[in-house]
N, C-alpha and C positions, 0 to 999 in steps of 0.2 A: 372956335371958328377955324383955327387951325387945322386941329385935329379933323374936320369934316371934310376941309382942301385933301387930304391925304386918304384919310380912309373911305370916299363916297368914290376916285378911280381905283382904288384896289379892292374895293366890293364888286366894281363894275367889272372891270378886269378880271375878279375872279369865275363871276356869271357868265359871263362871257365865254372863260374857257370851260368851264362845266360844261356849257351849249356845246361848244365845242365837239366835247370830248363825247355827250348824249348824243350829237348826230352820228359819229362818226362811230360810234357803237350798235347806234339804229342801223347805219349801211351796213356796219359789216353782218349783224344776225341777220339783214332782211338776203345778204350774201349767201349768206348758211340756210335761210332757208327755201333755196330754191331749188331745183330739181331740174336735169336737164337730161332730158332723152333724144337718143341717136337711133331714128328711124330707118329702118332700107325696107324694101321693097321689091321683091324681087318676083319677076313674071320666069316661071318654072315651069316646063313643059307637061303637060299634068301627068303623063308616063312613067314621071321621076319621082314624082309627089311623095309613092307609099315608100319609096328608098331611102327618100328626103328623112322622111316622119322615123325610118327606123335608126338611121346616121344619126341623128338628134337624140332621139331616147337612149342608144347605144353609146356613141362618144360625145356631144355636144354636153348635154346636160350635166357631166361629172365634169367638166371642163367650166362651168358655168359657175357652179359648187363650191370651186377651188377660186375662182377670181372675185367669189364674192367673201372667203377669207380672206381674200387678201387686201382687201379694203377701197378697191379703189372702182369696182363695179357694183353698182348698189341689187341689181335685179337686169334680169334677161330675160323677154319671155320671147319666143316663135309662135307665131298665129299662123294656119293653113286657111285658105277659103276651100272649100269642099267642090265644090259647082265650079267655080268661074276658072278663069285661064288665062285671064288678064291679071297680074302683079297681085297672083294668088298665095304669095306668102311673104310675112311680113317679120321682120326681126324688130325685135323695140328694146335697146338694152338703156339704162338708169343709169346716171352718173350723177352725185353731191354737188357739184361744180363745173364750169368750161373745164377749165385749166385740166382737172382727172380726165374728161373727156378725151380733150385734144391730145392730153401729152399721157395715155394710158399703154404700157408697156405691159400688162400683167397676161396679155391673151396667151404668148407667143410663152411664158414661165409658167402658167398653168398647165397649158400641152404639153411642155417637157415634164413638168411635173407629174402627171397623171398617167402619163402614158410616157416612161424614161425609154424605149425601144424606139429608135430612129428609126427603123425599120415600120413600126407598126404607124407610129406616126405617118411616115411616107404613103402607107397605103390607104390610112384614115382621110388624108390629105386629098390623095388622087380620087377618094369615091367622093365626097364632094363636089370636086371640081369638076367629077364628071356630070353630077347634081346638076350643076348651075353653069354648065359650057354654054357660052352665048347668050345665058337669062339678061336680058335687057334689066337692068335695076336704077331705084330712084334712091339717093340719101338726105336724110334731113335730120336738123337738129331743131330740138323742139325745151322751150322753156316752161315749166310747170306752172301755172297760175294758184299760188295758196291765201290763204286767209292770214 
């Protein structure tokens, strides 16, 4: 009778922390397996569109390459709309987690990386910017719905 005073709370006590420890392992993989995409949206004068398209295939995409060794961007893709003229191109870059999202550092190390010429950078830079002078854009972050 003793022995049951003693061991029926440290059976419960131990089920207990097992639950415990089984939720708190179900959060953290349901953590891991989410996906979170950083939308923009950018209304691009359609003039600039085939400059856009050649900036992109030219330096964007080997910069893309490099960030996705480095771990912390999972996928980048750029969508043009062909016709319209309203927030006719879209960026949709991938990220494993907020946290990589918000606190991602790797853009600005792969540009160096890829392109070690300050110079060349500067001028990579400037046709961009000429790209997108005044393009009205929209940002959004978006959570993947999985199974």
């Amino acid at each position: 009778m003793r022995m049951r005073r003693i061991v029926l709370p440290v059976a419960a006590l131990l089920l207990g922390s097992g639950l415990v420890v089984a939720v708190g392992l179900a959060q953290q993989q349901q953590q891991q397996d989410r996906v979170y995409w950083y939308v923009s949206a950018y209304q691009v004068s359609f003039d600039r569109v085939d400059s856009l398209t050649r900036l992109l295939r030219a330096h964007r995409l080997p910069v893309i390459e490099e960030r996705k060794r480095m771990g912390t961007l999972l996928d980048e893709r750029w969508l043009i709309h062909n016709y319209g003229d309203e927030y006719n191109v879209v960026r949709i870059g991938q990220f494993r987690t907020l946290t990589a999202l918000v606190e991602d550092t790797t853009g600005q190390a792969a540009f160096r990386k890829v392109y070690p010429d300050s110079v060349q950078r500067a001028a990579i830079s400037a046709a961009f910017n000429w790209v997108f002078a005044g393009a009205p854009h929209r940002d959004n972050i978006y959570r993947e719905v999985r199974r």
